[in-house]
Backbone as CSV, one residue per row, in Angstrom:
resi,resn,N_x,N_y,N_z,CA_x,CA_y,CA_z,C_x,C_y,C_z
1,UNK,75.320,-27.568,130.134,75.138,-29.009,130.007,76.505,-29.673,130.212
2,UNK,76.586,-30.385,130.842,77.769,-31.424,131.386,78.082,-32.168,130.330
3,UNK,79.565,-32.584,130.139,80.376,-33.364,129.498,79.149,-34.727,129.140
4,UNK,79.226,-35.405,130.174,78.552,-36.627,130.937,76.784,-36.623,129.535
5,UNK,76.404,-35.449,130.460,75.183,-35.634,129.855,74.888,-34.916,128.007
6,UNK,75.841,-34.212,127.133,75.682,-34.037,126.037,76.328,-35.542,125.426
7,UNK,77.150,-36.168,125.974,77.851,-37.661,125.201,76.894,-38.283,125.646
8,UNK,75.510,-38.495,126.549,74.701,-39.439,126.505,73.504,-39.103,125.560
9,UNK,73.923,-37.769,125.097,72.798,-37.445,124.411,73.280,-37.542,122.986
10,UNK,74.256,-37.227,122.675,74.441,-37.926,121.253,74.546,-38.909,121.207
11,UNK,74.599,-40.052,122.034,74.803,-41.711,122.053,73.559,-41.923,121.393
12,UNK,72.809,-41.357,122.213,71.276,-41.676,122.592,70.567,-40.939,120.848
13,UNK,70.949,-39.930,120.231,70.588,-40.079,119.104,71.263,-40.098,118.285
14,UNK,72.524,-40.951,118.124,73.464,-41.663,117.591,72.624,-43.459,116.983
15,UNK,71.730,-44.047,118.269,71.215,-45.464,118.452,69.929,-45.098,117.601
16,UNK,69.044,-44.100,117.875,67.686,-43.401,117.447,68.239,-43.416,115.815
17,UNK,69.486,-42.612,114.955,69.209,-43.031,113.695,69.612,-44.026,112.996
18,UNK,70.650,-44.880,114.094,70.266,-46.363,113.216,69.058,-47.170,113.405
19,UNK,68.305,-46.986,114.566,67.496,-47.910,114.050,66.703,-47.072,113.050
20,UNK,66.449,-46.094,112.860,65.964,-45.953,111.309,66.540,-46.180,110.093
21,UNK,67.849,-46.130,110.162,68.391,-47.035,109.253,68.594,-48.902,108.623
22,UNK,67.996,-48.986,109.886,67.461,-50.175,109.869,66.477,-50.598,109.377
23,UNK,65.556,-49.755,109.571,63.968,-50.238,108.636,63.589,-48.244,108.286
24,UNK,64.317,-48.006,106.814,63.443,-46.989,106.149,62.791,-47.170,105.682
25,UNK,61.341,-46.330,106.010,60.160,-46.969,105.293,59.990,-47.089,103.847
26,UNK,60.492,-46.059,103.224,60.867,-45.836,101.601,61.215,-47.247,101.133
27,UNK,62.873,-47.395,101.625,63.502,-48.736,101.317,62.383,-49.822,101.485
28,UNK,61.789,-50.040,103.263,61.298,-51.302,103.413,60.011,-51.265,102.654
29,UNK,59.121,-50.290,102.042,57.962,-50.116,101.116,58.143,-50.680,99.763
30,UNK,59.234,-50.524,99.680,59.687,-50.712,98.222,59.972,-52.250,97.462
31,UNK,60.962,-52.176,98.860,61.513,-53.829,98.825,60.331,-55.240,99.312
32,UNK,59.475,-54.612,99.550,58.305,-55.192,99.843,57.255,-55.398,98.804
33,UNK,56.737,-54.184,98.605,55.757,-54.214,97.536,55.355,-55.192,96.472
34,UNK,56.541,-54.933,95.537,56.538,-56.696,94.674,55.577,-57.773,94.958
35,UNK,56.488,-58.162,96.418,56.107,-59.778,96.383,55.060,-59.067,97.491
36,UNK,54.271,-58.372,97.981,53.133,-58.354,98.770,51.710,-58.215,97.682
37,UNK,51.918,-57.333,96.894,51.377,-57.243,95.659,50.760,-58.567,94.792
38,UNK,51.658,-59.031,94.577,51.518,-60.420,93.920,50.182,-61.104,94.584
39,UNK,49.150,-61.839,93.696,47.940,-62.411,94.097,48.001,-63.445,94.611
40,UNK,49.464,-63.850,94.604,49.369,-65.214,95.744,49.715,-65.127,97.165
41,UNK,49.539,-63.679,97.493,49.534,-63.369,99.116,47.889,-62.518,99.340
42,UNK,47.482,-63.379,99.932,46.235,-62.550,101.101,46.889,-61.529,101.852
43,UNK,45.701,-60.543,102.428,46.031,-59.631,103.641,46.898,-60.569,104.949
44,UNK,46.001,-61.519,105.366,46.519,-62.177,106.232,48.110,-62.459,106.238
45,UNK,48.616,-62.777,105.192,50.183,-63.076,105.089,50.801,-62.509,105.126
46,UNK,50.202,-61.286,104.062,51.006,-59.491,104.184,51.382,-59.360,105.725
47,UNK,50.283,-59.465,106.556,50.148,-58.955,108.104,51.270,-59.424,108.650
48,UNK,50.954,-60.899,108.686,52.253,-61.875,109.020,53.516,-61.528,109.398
49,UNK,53.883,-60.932,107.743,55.083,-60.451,107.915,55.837,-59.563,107.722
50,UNK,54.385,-58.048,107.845,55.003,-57.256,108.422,54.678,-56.711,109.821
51,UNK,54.086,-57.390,110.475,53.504,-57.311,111.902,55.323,-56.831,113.169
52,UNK,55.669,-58.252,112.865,57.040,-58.491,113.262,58.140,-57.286,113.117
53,UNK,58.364,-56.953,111.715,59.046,-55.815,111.334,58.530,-54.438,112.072
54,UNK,57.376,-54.311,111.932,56.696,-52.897,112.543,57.145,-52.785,113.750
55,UNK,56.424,-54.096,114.765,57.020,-53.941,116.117,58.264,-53.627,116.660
56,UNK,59.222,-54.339,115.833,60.972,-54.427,116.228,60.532,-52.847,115.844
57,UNK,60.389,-52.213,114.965,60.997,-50.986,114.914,59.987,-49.997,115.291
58,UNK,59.137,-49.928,115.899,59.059,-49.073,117.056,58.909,-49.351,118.334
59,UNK,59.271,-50.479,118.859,60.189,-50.978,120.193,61.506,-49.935,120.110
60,UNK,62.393,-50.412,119.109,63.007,-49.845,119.054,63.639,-47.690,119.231
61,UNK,62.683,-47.540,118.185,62.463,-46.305,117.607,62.245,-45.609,119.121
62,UNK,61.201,-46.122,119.772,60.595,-45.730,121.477,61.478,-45.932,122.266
63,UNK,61.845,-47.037,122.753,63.265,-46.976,123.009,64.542,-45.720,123.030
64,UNK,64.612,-45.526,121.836,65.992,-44.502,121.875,64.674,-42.738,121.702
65,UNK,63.741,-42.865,121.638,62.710,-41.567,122.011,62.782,-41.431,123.620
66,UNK,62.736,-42.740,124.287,62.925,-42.301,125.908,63.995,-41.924,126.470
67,UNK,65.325,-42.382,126.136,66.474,-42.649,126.192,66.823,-40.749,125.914
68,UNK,66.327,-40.388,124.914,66.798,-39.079,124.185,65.485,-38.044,125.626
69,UNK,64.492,-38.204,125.876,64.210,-37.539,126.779,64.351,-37.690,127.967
70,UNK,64.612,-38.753,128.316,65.409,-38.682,129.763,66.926,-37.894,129.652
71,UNK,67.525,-37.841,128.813,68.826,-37.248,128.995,68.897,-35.805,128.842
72,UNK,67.521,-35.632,127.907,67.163,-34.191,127.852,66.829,-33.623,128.929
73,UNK,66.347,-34.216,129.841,65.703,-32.916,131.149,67.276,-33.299,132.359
């Protein structure tokens, strides 16, 4: 494996564990719960706002999954 292509491959899952550091589900379950819990949120609101969060992070997450197999082959 080439210089070139092992430094694109740790870049590449270098980016892959921050964005999990970005949204751990543990953390973001947690820090959530509380106020989703609470009876003055419907499903609908819950959805709201975690619809947004979900997406960014597996845009993301997919993202550095392609990134890590393209550099792999």
């Amino acid at each position: 494996m080439s210089q070139a292509v092992l430094k694109k491959k740790l870049n590449a899952q270098n980016e892959y564990l921050k964005a999990l550091k970005l949204f751990p589900m543990e953390t973001l379950s947690l820090s959530i719960k509380p106020s989703l819990l609470s009876l003055n949120y419907s499903i609908k609101d819950c959805l709201e706002y975690l619809t947004p969060i979900v997406e960014i992070a597996h845009l993301r997450i997919k993202r550095y999954v392609l990134i890590w197999k393209a550099v792999d082959n």
